[in-house]
Backbone as ProteinMPNN parsed JSONL, in Angstrom:
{"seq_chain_A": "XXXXXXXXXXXXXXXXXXXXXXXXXXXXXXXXXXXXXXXXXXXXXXXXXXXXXXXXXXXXXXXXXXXXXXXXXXXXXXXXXXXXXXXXXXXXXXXXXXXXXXXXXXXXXXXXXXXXXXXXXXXXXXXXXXXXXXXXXXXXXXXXXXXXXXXXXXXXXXXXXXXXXXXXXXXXXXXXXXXXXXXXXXXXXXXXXXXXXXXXXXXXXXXXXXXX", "coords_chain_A": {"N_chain_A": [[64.955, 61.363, 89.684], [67.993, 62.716, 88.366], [68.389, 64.353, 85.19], [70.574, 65.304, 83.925], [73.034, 63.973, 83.021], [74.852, 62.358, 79.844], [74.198, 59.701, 80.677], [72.089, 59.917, 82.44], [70.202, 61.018, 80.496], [69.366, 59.411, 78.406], [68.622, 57.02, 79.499], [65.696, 58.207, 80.799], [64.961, 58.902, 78.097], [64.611, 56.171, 77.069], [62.744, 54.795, 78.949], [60.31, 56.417, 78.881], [59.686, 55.84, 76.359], [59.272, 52.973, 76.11], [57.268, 53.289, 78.113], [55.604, 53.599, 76.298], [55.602, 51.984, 74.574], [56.214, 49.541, 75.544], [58.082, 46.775, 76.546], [59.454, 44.726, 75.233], [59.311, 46.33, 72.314], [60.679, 48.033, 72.179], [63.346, 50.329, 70.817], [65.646, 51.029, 71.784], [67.988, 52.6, 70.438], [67.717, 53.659, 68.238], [65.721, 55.428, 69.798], [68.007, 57.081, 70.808], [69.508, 58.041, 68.776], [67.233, 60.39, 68.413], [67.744, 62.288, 70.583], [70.544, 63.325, 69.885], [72.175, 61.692, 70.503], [74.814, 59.719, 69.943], [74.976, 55.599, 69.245], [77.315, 55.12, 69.839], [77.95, 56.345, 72.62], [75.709, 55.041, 73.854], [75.71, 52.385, 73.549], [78.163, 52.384, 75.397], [77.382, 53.231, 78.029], [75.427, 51.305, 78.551], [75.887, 47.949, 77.456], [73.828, 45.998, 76.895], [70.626, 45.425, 75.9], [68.973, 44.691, 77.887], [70.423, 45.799, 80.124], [69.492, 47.953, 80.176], [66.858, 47.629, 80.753], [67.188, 46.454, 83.134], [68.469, 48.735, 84.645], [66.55, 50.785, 84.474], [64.598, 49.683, 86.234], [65.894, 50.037, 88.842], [66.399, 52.553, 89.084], [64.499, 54.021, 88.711], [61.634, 53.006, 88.349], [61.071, 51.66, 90.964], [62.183, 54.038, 92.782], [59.362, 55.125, 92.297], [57.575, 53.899, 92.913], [57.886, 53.466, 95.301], [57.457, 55.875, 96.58], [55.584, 56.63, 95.838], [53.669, 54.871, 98.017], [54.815, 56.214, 100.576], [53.586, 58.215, 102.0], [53.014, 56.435, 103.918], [54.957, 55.681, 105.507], [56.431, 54.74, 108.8], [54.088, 55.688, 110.702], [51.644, 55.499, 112.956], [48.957, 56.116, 113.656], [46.062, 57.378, 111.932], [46.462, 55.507, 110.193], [44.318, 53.981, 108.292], [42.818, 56.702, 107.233], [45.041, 57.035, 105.245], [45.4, 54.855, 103.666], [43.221, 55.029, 102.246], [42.891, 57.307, 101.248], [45.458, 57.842, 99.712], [44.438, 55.898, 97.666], [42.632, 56.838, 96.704], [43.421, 58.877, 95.672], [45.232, 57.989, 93.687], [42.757, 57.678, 91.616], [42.037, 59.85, 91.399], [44.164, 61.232, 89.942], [44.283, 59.747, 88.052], [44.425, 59.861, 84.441], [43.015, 59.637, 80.837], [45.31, 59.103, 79.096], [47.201, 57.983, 80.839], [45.728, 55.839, 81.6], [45.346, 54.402, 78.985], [48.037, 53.567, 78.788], [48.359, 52.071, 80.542], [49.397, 50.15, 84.075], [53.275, 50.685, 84.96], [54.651, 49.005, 86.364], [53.025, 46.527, 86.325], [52.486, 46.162, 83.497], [55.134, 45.189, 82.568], [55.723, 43.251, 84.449], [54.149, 41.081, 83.566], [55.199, 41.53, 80.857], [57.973, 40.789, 80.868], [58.98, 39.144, 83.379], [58.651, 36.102, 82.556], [60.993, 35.925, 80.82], [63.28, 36.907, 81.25], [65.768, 36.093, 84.033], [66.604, 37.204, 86.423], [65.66, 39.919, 85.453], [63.21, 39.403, 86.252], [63.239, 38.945, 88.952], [63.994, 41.685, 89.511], [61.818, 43.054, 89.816], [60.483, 41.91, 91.247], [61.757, 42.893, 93.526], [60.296, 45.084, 93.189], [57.958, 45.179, 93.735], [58.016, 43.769, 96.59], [58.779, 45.785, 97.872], [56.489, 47.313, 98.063], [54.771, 46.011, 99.071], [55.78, 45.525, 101.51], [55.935, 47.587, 102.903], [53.054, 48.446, 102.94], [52.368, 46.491, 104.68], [53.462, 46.886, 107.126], [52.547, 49.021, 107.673], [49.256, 48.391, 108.265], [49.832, 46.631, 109.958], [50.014, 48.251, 112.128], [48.012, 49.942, 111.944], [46.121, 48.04, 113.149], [47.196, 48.028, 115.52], [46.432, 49.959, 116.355], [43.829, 50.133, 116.228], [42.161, 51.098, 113.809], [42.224, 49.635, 111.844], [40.741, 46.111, 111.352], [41.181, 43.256, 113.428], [41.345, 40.805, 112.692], [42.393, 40.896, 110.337], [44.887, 39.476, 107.753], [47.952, 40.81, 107.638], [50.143, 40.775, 105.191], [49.052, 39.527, 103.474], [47.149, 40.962, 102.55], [47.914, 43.506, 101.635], [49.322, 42.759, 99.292], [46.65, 41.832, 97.907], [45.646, 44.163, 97.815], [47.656, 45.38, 96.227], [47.496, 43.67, 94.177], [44.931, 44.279, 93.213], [44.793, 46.877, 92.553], [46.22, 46.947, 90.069], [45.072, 45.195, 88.592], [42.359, 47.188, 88.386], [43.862, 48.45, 86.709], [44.593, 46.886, 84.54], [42.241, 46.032, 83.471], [40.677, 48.713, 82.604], [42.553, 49.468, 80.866], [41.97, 47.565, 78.442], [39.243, 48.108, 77.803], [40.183, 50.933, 77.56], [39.264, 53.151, 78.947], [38.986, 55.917, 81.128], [36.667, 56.368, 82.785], [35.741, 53.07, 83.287], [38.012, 52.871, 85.19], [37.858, 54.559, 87.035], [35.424, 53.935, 88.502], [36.201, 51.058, 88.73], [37.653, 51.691, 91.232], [36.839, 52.542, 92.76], [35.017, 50.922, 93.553], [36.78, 49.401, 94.993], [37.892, 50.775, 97.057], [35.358, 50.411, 98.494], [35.309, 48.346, 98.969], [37.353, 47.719, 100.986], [36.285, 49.706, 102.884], [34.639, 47.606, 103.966], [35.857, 45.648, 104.45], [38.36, 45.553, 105.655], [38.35, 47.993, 107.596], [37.723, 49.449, 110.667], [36.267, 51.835, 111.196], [34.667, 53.845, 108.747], [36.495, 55.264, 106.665], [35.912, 56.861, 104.336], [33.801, 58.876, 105.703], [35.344, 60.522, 107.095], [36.615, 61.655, 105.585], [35.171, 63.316, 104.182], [34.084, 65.085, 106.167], [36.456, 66.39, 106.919], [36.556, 67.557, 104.266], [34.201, 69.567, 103.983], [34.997, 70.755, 106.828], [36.851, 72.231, 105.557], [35.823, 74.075, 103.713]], "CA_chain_A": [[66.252, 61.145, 89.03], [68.754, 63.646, 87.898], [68.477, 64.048, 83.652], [71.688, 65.931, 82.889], [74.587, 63.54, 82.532], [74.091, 61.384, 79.012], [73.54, 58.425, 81.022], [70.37, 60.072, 82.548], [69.031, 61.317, 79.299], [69.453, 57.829, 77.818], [67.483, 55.757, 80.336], [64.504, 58.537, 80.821], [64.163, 58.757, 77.117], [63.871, 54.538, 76.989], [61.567, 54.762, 80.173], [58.606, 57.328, 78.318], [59.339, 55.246, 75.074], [58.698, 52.349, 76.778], [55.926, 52.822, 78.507], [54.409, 53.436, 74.921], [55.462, 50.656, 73.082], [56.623, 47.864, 76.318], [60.12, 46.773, 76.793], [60.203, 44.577, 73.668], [59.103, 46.747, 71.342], [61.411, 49.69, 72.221], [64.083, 50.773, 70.134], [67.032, 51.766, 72.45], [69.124, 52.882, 69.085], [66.47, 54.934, 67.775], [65.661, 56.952, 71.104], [69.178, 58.042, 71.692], [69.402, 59.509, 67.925], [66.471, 61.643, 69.063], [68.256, 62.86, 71.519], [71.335, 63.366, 69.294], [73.371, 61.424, 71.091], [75.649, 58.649, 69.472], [74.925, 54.832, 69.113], [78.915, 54.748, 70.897], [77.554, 56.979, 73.526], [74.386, 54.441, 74.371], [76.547, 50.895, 74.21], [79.109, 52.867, 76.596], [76.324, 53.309, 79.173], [74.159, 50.191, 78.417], [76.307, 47.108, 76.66], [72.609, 45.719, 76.705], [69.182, 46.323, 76.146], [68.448, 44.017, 79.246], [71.124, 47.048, 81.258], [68.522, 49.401, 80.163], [65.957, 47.824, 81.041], [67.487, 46.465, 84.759], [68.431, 50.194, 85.107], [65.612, 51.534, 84.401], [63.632, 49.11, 87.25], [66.389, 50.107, 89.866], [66.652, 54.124, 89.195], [62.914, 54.999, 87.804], [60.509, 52.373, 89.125], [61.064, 51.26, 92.166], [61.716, 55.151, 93.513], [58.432, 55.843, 91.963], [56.732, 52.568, 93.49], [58.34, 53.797, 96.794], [57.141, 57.447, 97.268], [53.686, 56.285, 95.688], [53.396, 54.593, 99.089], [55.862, 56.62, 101.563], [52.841, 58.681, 103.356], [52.29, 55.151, 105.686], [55.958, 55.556, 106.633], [56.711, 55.465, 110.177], [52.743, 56.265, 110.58], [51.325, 55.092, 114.387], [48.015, 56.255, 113.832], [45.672, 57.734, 110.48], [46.495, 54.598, 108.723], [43.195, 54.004, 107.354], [42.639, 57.483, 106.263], [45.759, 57.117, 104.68], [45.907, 54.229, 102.723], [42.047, 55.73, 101.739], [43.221, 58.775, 100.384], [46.7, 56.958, 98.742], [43.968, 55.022, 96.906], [41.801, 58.518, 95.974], [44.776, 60.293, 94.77], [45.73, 57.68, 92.317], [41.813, 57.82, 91.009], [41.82, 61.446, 91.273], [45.073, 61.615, 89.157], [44.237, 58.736, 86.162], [44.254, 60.153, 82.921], [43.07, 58.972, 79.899], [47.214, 58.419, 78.727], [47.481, 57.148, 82.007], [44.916, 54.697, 81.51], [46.184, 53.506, 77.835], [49.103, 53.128, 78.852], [48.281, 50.787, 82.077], [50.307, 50.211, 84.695], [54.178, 50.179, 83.802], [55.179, 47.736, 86.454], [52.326, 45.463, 86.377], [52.994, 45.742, 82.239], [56.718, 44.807, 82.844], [55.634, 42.0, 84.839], [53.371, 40.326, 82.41], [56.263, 40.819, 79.413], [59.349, 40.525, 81.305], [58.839, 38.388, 84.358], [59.124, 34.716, 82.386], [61.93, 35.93, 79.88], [64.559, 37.265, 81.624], [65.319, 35.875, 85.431], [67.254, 38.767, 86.668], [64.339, 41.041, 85.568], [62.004, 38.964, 87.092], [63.793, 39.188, 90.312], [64.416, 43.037, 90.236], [60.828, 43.485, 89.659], [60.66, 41.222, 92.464], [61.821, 43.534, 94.564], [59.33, 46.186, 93.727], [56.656, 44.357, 94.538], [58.101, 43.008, 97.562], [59.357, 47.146, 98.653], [55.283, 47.842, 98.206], [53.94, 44.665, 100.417], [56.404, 45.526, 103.265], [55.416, 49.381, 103.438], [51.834, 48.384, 103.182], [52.32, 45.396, 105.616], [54.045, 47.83, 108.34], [51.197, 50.055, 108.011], [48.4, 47.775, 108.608], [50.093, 46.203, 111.362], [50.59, 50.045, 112.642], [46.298, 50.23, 111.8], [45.369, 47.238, 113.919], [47.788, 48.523, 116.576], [45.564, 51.474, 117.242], [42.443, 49.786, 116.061], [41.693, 51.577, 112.767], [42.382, 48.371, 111.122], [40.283, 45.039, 112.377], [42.293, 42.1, 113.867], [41.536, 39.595, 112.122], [43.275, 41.071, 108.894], [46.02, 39.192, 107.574], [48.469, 42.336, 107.134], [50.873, 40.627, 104.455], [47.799, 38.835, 102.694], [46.003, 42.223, 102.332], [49.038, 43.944, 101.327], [49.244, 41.513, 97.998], [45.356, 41.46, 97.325], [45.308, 45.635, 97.489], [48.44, 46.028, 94.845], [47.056, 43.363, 92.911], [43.426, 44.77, 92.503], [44.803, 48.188, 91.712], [47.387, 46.355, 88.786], [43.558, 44.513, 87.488], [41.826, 47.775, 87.672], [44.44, 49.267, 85.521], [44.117, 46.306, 83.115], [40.981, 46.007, 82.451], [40.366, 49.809, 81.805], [43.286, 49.555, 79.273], [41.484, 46.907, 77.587], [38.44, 49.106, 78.054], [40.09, 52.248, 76.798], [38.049, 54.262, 79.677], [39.285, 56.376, 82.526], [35.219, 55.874, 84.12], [36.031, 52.093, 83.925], [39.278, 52.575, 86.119], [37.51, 55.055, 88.052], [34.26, 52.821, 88.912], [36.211, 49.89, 89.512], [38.851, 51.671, 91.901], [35.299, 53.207, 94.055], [34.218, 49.803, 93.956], [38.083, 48.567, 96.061], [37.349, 51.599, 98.111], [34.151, 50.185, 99.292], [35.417, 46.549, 99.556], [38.397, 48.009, 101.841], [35.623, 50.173, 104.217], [33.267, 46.993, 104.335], [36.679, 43.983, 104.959], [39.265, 46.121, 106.353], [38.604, 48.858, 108.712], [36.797, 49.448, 111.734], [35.539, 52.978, 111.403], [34.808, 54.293, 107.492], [37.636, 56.692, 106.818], [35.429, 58.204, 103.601], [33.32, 60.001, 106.218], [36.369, 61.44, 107.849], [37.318, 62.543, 104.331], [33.734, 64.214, 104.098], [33.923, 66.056, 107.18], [37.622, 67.22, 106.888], [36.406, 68.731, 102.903], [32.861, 70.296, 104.577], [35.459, 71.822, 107.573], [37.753, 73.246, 104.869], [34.725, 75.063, 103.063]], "C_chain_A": [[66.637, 62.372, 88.216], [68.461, 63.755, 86.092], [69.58, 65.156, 83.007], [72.818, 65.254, 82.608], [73.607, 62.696, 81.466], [73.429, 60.234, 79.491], [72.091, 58.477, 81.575], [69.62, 60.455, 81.636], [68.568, 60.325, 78.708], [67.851, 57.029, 78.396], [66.255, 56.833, 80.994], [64.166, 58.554, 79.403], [63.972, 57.138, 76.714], [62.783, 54.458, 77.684], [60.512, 55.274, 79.708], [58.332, 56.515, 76.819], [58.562, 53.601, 75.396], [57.491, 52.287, 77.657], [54.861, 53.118, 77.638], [53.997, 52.341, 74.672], [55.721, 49.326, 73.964], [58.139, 47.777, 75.844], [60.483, 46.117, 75.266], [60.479, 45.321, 72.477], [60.23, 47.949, 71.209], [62.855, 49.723, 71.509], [64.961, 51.583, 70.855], [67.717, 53.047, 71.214], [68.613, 53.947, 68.617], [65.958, 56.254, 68.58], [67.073, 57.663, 71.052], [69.309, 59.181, 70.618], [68.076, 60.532, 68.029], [66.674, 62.908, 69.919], [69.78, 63.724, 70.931], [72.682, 62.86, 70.284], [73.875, 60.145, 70.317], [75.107, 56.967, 70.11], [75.947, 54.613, 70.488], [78.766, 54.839, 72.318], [76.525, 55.708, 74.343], [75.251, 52.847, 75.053], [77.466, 51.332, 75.008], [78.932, 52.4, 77.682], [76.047, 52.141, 79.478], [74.665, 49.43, 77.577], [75.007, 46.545, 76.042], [71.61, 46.007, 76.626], [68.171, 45.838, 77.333], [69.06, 45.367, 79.998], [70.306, 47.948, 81.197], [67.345, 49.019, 80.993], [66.084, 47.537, 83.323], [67.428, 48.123, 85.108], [67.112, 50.928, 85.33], [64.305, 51.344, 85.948], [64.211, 49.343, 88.408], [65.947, 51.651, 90.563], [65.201, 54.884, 89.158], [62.133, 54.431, 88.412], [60.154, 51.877, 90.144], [61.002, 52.577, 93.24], [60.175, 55.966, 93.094], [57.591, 55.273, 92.821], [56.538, 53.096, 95.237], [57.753, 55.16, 96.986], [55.863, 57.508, 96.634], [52.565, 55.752, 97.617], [53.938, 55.491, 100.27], [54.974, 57.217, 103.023], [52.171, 57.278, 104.471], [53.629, 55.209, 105.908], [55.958, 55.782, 107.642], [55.31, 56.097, 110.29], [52.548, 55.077, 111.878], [49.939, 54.731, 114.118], [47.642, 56.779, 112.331], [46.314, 57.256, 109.546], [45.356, 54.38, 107.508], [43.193, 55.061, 106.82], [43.509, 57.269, 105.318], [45.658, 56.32, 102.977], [44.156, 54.825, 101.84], [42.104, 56.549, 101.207], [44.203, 58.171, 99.463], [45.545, 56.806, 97.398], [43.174, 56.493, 96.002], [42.336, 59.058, 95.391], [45.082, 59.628, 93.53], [44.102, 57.428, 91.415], [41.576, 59.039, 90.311], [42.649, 61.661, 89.872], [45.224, 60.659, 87.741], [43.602, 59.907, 85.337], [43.864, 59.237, 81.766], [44.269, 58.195, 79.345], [47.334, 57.745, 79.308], [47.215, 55.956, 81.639], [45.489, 53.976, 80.295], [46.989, 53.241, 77.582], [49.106, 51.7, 79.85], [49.684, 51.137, 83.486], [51.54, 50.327, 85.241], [55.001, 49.069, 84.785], [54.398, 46.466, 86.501], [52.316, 45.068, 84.446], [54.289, 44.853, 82.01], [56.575, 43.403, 83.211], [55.002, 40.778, 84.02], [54.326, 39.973, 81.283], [57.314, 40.507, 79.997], [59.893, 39.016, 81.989], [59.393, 36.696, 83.882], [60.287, 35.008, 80.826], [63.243, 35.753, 80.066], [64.509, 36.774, 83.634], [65.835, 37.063, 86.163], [66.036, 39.97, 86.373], [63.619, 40.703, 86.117], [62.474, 39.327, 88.786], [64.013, 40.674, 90.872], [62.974, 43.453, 90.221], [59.863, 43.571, 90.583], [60.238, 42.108, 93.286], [61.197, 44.854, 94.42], [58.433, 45.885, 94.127], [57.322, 44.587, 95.865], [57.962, 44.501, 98.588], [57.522, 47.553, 98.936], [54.534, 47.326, 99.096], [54.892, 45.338, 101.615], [55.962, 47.056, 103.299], [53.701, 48.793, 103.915], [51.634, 47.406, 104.613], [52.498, 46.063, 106.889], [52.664, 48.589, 108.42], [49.802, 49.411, 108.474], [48.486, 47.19, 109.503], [49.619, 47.365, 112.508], [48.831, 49.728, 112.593], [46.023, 49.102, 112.881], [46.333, 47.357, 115.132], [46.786, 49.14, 117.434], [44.013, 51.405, 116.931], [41.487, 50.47, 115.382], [41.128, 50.797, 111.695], [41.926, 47.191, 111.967], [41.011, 43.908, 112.384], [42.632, 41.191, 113.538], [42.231, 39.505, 110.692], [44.56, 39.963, 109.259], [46.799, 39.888, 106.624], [49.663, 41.846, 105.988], [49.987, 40.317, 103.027], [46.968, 39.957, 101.952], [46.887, 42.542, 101.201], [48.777, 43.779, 99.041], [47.831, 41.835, 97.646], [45.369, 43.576, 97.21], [46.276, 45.834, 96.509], [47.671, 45.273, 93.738], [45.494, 43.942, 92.088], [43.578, 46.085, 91.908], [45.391, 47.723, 90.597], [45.742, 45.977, 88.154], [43.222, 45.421, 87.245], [42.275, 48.744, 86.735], [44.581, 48.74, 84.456], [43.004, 46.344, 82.395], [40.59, 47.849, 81.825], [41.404, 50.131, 81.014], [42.545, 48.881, 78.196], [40.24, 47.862, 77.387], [38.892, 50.712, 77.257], [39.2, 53.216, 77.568], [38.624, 54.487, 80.974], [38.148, 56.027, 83.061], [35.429, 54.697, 84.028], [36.924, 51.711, 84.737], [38.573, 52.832, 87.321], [36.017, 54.66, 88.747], [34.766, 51.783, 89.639], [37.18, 50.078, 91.016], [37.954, 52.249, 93.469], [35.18, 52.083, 94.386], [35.385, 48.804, 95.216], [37.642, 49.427, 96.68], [36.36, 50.85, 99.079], [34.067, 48.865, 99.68], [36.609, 46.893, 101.132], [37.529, 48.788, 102.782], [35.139, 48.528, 104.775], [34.468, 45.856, 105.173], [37.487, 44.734, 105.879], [39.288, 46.99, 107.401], [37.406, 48.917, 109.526], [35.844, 50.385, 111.55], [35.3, 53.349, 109.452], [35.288, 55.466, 107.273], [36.983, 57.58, 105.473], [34.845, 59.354, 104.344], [34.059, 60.915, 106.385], [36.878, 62.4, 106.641], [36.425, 63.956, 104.18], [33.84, 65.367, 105.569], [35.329, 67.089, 107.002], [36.931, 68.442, 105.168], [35.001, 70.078, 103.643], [33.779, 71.499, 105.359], [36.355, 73.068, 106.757], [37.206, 74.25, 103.841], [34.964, 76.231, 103.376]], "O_chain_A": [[65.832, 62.981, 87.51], [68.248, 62.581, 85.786], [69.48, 65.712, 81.913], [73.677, 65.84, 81.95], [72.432, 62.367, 81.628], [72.4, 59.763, 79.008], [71.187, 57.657, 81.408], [68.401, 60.331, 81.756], [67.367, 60.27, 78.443], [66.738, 56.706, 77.983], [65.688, 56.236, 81.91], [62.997, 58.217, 79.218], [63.037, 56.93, 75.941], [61.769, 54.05, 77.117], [59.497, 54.661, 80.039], [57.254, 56.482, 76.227], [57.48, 53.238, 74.934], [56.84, 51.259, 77.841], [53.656, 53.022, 77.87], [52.908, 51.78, 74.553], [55.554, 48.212, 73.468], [58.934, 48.4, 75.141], [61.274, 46.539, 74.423], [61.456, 45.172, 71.743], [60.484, 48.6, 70.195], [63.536, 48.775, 71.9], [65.056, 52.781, 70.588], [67.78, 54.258, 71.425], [69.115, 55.071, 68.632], [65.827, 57.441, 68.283], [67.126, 58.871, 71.285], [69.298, 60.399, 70.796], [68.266, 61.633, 67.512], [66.114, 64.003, 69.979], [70.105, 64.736, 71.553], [73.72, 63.423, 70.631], [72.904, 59.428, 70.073], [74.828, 56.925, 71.308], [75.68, 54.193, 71.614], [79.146, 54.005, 73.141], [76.741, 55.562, 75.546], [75.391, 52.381, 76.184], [77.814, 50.346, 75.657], [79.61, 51.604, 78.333], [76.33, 51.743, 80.608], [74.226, 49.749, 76.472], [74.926, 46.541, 74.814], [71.314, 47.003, 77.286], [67.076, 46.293, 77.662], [68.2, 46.081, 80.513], [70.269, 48.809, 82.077], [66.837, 49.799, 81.799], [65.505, 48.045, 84.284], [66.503, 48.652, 85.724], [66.8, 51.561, 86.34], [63.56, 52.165, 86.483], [63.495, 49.041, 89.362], [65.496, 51.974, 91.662], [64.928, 56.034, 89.501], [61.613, 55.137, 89.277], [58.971, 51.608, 90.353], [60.258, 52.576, 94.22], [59.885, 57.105, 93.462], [56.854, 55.98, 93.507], [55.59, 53.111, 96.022], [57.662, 55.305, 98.206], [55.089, 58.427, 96.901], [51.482, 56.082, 98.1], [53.131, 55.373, 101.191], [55.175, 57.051, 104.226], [51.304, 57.213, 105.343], [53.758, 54.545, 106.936], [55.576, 56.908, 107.958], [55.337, 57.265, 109.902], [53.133, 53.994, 111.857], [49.525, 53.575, 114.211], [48.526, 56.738, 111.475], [46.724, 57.785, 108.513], [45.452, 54.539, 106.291], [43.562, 54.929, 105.653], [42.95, 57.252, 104.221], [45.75, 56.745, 101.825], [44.256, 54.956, 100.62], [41.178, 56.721, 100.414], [43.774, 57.958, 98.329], [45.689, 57.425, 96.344], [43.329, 56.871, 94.841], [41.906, 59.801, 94.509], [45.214, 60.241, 92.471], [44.326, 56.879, 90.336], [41.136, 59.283, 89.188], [42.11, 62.12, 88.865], [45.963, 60.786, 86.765], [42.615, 60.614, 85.543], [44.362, 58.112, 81.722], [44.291, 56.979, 79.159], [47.606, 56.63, 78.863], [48.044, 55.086, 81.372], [46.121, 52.944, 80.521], [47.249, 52.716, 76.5], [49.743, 50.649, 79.777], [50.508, 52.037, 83.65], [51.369, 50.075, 86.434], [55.849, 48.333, 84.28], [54.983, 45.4, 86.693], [52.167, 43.905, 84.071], [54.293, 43.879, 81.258], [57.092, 42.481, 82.58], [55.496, 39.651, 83.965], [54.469, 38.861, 80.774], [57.783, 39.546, 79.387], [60.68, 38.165, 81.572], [60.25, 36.088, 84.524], [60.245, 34.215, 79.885], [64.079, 35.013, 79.548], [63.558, 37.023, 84.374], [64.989, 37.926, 86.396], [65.693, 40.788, 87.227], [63.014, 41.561, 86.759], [61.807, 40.007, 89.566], [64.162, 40.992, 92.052], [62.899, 44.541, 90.792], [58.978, 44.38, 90.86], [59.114, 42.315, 93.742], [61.401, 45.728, 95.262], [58.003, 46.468, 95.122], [57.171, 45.726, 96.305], [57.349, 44.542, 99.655], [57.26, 48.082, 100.015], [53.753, 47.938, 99.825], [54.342, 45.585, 102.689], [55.542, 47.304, 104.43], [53.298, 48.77, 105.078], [50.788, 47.672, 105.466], [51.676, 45.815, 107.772], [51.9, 48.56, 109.385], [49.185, 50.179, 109.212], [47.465, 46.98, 110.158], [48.966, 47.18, 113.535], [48.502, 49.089, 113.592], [45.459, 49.697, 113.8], [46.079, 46.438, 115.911], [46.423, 48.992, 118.6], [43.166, 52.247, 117.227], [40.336, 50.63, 115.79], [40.162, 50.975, 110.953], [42.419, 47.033, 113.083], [41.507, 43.533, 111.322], [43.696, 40.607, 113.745], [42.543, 38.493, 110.065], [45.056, 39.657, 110.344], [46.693, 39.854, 105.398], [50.364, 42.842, 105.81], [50.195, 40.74, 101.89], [46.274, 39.793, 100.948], [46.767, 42.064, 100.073], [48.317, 44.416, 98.094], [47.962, 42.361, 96.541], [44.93, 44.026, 96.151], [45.837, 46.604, 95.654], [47.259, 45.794, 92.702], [45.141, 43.983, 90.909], [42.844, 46.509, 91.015], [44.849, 48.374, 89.704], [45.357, 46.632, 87.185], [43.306, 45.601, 86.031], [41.611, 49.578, 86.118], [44.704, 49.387, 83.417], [42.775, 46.576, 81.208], [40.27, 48.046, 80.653], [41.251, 51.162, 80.36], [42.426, 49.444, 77.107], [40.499, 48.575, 76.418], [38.141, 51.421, 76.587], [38.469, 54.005, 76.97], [38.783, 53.605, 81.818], [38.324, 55.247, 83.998], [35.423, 54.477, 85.239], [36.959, 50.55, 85.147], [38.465, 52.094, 88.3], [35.668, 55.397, 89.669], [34.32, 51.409, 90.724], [37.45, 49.144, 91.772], [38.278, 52.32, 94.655], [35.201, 51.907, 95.605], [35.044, 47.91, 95.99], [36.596, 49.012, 97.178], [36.581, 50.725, 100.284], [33.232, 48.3, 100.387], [36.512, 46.234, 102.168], [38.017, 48.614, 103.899], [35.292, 48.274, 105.97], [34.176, 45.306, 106.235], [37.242, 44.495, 107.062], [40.207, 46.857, 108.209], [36.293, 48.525, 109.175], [34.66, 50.068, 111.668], [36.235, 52.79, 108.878], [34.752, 56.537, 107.56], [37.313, 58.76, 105.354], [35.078, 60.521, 104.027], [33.789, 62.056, 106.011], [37.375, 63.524, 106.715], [36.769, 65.135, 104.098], [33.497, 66.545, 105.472], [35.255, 68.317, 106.96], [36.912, 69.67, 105.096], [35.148, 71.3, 103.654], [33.7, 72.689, 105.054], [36.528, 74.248, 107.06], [37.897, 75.07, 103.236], [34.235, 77.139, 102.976]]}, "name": "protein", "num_of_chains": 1, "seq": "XXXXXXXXXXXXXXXXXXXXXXXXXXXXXXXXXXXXXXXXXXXXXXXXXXXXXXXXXXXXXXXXXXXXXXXXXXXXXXXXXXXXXXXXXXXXXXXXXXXXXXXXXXXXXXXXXXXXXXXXXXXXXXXXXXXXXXXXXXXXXXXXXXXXXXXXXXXXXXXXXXXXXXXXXXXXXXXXXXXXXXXXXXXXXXXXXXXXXXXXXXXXXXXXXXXX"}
């Protein structure tokens, strides 16, 4: 997302304040004079502090949600490696911040979800944008027999976002990037042993060895 018209400065400085403090806690009013922009300026944009926060789940989290997953688009074949590496990259790339911050749509979902129905529903649809990429792709894996047959590719889908959303709770509660990054080895090794035919870490191991 663009951040030069006021309306994009607005709703990225709610979005980093927010994923401090959570949607209730955040102080719309307060971010914008940071920014030096006018109160007038903010209710212009955003009559509400629900518009901020819908906005924020249309423009910010859902294209983040979406190009977190994108490398299984349109993908035939080197699904497994894929979603195997996907999963490595976001281990590779937790931070401590990261980590004490948590997740920010599996946070969202927890405060939002039974408040507002309209948020619950746009939140909805990030979930839903992450199950159908993943779902396509696992179909796509047991196509070409990367992925074993008896998966149920919507069922999976659901049980792989939700175990990454747990292991980003509990190592908030935890306070420990090595408890994210323990428990996110330990989905790794449930996803070689339930899900795939062949074990796509080797393939990882041989591709790093060839690039020596």
């Amino acid at each position: 997302m663009s951040k030069n018209t006021t309306r994009e400065k607005i709703l990225q400085r709610c979005f980093e304040a927010m994923e401090v403090v959570g949607f209730e806690a955040l102080r719309a009013d307060k971010e914008v004079l940071n920014l030096n922009i006018s109160k007038g300026a903010l209710y212009h944009y955003f009559p509400s502090k629900l518009d901020i926060g819908y906005a924020m789940v249309d423009e910010i989290i859902k294209p983040m949600y979406e190009k977190k997953w994108s490398d299984l688009n349109d993908r035939t074949e080197g699904i497994a490696n894929s979603i195997y590496e996907l999963i490595e990259t976001e281990k590779r790339n937790a931070t401590e911040k990261k980590i004490l911050r948590g997740d920010v749509l599996y946070n969202l979902m927890l405060e939002m979800s039974g408040v507002d129905a309209k948020f619950r529903q746009k939140l909805e649809e990030v979930l839903e944008l992450q199950v159908k990429i993943l779902q396509k792709a696992i179909l796509a894996g047991k196509n070409c027999n990367e992925i074993k047959s008896g998966v149920d590719s919507r069922s999976m889908s659901y049980l792989l976002i939700g175990q990454l959303h747990g292991c980003y709770a509990i190592a908030k509660t935890r306070a420990s990037k090595d408890v994210f990054t323990s428990m996110v080895s330990g989905l790794q090794k449930q996803l070689i042993d339930v899900l795939y035919v062949n074990d796509p870490s080797r393939n990882a191991q041989r591709a790093t060895v060839a690039s020596a």
